[in-house]
N, C-alpha and C positions, 0 to 999 in steps of 0.2 A: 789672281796670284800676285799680280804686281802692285796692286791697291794693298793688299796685306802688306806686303812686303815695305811698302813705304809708310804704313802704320805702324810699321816694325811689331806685328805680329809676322816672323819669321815664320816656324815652322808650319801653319796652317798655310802659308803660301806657299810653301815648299811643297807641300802634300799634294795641294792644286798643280803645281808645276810636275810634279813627279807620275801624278796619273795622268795628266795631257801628252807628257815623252810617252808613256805604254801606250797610247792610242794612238799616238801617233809620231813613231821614232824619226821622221823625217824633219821633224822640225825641231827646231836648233830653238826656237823661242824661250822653250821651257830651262834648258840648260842656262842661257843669256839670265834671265830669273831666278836661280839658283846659283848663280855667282853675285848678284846684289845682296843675297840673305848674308853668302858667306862676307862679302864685302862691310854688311853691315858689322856682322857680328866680331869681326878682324880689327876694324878699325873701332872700334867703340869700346872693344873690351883690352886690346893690346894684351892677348894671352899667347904667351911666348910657345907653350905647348899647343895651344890652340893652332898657334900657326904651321907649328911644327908636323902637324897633322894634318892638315888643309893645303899645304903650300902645292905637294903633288897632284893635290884632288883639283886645284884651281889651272897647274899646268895643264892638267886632260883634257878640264875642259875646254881652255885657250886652244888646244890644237882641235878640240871637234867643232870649235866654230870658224877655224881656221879652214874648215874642211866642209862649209859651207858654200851656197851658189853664190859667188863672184858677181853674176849681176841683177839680184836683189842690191837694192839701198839698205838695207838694214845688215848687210854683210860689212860693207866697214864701218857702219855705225855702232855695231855693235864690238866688234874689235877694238873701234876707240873708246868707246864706253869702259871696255874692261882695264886694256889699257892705263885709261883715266885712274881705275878703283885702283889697280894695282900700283898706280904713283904713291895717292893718299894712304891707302898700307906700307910703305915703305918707308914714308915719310916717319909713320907711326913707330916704325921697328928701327928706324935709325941710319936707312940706307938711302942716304940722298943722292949719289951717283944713281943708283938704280931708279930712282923716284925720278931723275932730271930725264935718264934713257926714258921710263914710261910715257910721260909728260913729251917728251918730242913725238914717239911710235901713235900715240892718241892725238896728236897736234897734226900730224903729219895724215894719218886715215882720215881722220876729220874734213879736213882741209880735203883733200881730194874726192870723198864723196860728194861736199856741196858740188865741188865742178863736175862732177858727172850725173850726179842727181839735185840739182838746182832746186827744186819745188820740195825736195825732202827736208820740212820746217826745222824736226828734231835735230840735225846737226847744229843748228845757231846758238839750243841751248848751252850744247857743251863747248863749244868753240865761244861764242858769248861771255859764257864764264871764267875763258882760261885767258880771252885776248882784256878780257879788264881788269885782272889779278897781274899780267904780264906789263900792263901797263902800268902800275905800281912801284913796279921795280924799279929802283936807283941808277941812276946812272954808271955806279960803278962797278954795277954788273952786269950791264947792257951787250959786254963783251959776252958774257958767258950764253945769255941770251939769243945775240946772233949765230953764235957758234953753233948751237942747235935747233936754230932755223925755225925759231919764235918770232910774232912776234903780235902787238895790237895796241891800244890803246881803252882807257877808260869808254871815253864817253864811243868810242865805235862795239865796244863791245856789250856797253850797256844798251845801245840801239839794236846790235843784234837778240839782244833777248828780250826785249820789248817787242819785237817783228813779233819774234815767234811766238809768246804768249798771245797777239792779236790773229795769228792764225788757225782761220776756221777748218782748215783739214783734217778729215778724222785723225790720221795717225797723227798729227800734231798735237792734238787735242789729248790723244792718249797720254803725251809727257809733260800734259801743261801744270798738273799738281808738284811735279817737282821739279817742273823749271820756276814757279813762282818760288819756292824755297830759294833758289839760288838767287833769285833779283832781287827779293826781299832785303834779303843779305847782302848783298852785294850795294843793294843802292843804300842802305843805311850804312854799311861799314866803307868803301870807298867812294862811290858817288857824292855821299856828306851830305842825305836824303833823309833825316832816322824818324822826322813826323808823318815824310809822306810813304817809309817803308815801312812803318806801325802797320796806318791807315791801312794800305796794300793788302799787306798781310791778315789784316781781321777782318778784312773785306773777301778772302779768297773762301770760297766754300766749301774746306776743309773743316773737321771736328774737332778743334784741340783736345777735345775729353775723351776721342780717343783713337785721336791720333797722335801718337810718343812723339814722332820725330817733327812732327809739328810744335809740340807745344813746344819742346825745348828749343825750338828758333824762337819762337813767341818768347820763350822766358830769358833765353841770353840778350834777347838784344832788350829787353823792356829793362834787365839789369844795368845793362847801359846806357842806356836813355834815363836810368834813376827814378824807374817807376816799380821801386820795392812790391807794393801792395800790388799793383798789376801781375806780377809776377808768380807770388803769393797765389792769388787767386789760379792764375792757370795751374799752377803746381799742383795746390789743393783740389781743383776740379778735375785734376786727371784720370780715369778711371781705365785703371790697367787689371786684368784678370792675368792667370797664368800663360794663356797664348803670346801674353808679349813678352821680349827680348830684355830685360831689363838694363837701361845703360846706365853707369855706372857714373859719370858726368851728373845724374840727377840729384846724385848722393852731394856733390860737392857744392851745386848751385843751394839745394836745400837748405845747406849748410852756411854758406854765404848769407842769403834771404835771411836767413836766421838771426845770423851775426849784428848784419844791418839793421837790425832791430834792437840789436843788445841784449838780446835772448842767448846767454854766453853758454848755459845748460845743452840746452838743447840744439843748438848750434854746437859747440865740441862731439854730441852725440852723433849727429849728419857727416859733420867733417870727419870722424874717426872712421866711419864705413869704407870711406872713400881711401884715407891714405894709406888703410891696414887692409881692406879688401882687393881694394883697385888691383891687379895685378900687372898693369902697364905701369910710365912711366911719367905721362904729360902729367902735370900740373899736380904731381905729388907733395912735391917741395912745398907749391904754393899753402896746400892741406895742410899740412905741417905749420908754416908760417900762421894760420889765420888759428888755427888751435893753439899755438905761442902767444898770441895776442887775445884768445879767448881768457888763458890762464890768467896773462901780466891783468887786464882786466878786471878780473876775479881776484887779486891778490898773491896771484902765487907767483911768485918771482920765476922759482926755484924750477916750477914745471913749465912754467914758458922759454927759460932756456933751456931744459932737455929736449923740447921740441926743435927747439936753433940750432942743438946738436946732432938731433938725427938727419936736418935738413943736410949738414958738411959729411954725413956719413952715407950719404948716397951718390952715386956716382953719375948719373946722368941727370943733366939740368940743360932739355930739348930746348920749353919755350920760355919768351920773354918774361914769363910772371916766375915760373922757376928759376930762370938767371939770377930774379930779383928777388926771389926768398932768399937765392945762397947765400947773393952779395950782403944779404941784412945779416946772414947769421955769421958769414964772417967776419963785420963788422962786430957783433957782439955787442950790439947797445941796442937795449931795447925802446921802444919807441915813447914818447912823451902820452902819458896817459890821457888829457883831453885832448889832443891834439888829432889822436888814435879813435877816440869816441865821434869827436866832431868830422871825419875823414870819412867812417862807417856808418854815420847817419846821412850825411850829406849823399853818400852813395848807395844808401837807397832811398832815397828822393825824400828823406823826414828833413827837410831843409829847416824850417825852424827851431826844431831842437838842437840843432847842430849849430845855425848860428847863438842860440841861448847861452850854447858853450863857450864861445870864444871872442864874440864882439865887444865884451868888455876888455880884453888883453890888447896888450901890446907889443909892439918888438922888443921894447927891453926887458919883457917879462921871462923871455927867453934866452937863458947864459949862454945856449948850445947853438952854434951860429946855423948848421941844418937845420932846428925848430924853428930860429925868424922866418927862411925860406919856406919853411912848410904852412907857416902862421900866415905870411903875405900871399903864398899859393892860394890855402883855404880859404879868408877872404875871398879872393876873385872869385874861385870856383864857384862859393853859393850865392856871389853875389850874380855870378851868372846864372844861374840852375834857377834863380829865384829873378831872373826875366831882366836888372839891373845893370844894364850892359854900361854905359860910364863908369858907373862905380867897380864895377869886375877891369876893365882898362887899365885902370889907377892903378889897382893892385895886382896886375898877370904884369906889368910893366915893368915894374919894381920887380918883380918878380925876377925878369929878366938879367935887372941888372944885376943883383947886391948876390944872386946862386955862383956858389963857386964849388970846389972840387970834389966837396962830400953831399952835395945840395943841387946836384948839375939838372935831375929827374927835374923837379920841380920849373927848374927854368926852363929847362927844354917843353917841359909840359905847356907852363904858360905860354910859349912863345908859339907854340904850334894851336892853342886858343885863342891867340888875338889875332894870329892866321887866318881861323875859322869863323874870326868875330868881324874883319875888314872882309873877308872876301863875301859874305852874305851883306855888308853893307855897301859893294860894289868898289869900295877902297882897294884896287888890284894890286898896285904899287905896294902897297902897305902891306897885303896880304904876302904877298911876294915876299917881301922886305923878312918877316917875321918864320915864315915857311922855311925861307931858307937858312933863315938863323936859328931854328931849331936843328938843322943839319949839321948845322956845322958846329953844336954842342956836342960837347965827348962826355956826356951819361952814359951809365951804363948800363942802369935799368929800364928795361923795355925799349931800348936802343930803336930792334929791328921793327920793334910795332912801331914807336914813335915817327921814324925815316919813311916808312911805308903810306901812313899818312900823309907827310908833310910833302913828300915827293905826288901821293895823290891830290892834294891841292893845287902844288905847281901845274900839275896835268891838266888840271880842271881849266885855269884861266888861262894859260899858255895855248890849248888844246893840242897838245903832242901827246 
């Protein structure tokens, strides 16, 4: 049941989980299994009714495994487990008090079953995962952090889930597939690992074709890493029948991949599933935004801004890439058409068509003083992506200087890449230097992403 379940073939694992309760009501296991279905399907789909349906069925179960034997190790492990789901559902619906309380109540069971059950691996996982995300955090919320009696560090809690994936215990072993999911992740998005969390991950003997929730870590992070066609391919290989849970996320990556191609068609196609299906809220805006850009693209002025205006006619903008659809479409100026082509090739890794675009340009080609900035960004970027680390310098530097108050992204960006570019070249001072001067830029787009990084860096060579 739970191998299903983590292939996000939901209800055949439910089915399994539901005839093991009839034979055997005493155990609480199959219940703990049938809150990660609903877990899945809460978080992935963000359906308001959905919730609104689920919310008591999830309380019940909280209390029957509340009403389990106390001294089993998998009695608060499972408590924080749910705990944990119930943060990231919160998170999803918009209740972050409630999401902060879960987040301590699963930090806190966590934390105490290791001391009383020491040799039970599977705590590390999840504690692992929360003490190197906790570590990320800025300093100027560290209050908030002690206040509910968090707390960890990057590289201790990447150690912690390195242990446990090396641990040969059966029941260890049973949560070793999706504790490699969170390392995978974890070591390429905050550890600042993303070749050697690829490698990780294609090495783990998981099925992307058909395993869901695999492939789509395989395909976010290959997105980010600027391996378009890598991506592609998992996409296209994924062979889903009706047993699986369709997420809706696939709809928008598709769409993306697409874009990044300059496949404007067919890409508008993908992305429209998503902003007009989706019935949540993350990264709708963003949907909106890349179908605005599909249009201007395409010629049509006129539909790429009714896209910018349904972006201001919606009311919640959760994440960083939302903040940053709004702020565009408040701004009301659409983006410089090569500038936009060479930004969407570059990000998915067709590095040479992208620089085709723009290498012959200049700064003064551009009246609009955002464009210079974005023109001297883009430079560095593929002069990085494309292995040219001096000449990507040159240009993130400048970068740095000349971005002012409608341009801040771009500098902040560069400055938290030459961060990235000293601190793999052992330059700490430098690294430091630049880390911290992407802090202390007041962008506004992807603020919280960019600060979370750059504060992950400090972590890294400081080691706090």
């Amino acid at each position: 049941a739970y191998h299903d379940i983590l292939e996000m073939r939901l209800d055949p694992g439910m089915r399994i989980a539901n005839q093991e309760a009839v034979l055997d009501p005493g155990n609480l296991i199959p219940a703990f299994l049938e809150n990660y279905a609903d877990f899945f399907r809460l978080f992935f789909s963000e359906d308001p009714d959905l919730m609104e349906r689920l919310e008591p069925v999830l309380d019940q179960r909280l209390s029957q495994l509340e009403g389990g034997d106390r001294h089993s190790p998998y009695y608060l492990y499972c408590l924080g487990t749910v705990h944990f789901q119930r943060a990231l559902i919160a998170i999803k619906f918009g209740s972050h008090i409630t999401a902060a309380l879960q987040i301590r109540k699963s930090y806190l069971e966590l934390k105490e079953n290791q001391k009383d059950f020491p040799s039970f691996g599977a705590n590390q996982m999840l504690l692992g995962s929360m003490e190197t995300v906790i570590g990320t955090i800025p300093s100027g919320y560290q209050w908030a952090v002690r206040i509910l009696g968090l707390s960890g560090t990057i590289a201790g809690g990447m150690q912690d889930l390195e242990s446990f994936l090396k641990d040969t215990d059966r029941e260890a072993r049973i949560f070793q597939e999706e504790g490699s999911l969170y390392y995978g992740y974890l070591d390429f998005s905050i550890a600042n690992h993303p070749v050697q969390a690829l490698k990780f991950l294609q090495g783990c003997p998981m099925d992307p074709t058909r395993n869901e929730l695999f492939a789509m870590v395989l395909i976010n992070l290959a997105m980010n890493r600027q391996m378009g066609a890598y991506a592609e391919q998992v996409y296209h290989n994924l062979e889903m029948d009706s047993s699986y849970f369709h997420v809706p996320l696939l709809d928008l990556e598709s769409g993306t991949l697409e874009m990044d191609r300059l496949q404007l068609d067919s890409s508008l196609r993908e992305l429209s599933k998503y902003a007009f299906g989706f019935k949540g809220n993350f990264y709708v805006s963003d949907a909106l935004l890349r179908m605005s850009w599909d249009e201007l693209l395409k010629g049509e002025k006129a539909r790429a801004a009714q896209y910018l205006h349904m972006i201001l006619e919606r009311k919640n903008s959760i994440t960083d890439a939302d903040k940053a659809a709004r702020l565009e479409a408040r701004r009301g100026r659409l983006p410089n058409g090569v500038l936009l082509r060479a930004r969407l090739l570059s990000d998915g890794g067709y590095f040479d068509q992208a620089m085709d675009l723009i290498q012959g340009l200049h700064v003064s080609d551009f009246p609009d003083p955002a464009d210079k900035v974005e023109w001297v960004y883009r430079m560095g970027r593929i002069e990085a992506l494309e292995g040219k680390t001096s000449e990507a310098i040159v240009f993130y530097d400048l970068a740095t200087r000349i971005g002012g108050s409608g341009s801040a992204y771009f500098a902040a960006r560069a400055a938290l890449e030459l961060g990235g570019i000293y601190e793999k070249g052992g330059q700490k001072d430098k690294a430091l230097l630049f880390y911290r001067k992407c802090l202390d830029m007041h962008e506004q787009e992807y603020k919280d992403y960019l600060d979370q990084l750059a504060k992950a860096g400090i972590n890294r060579i400081t080691g706090d």
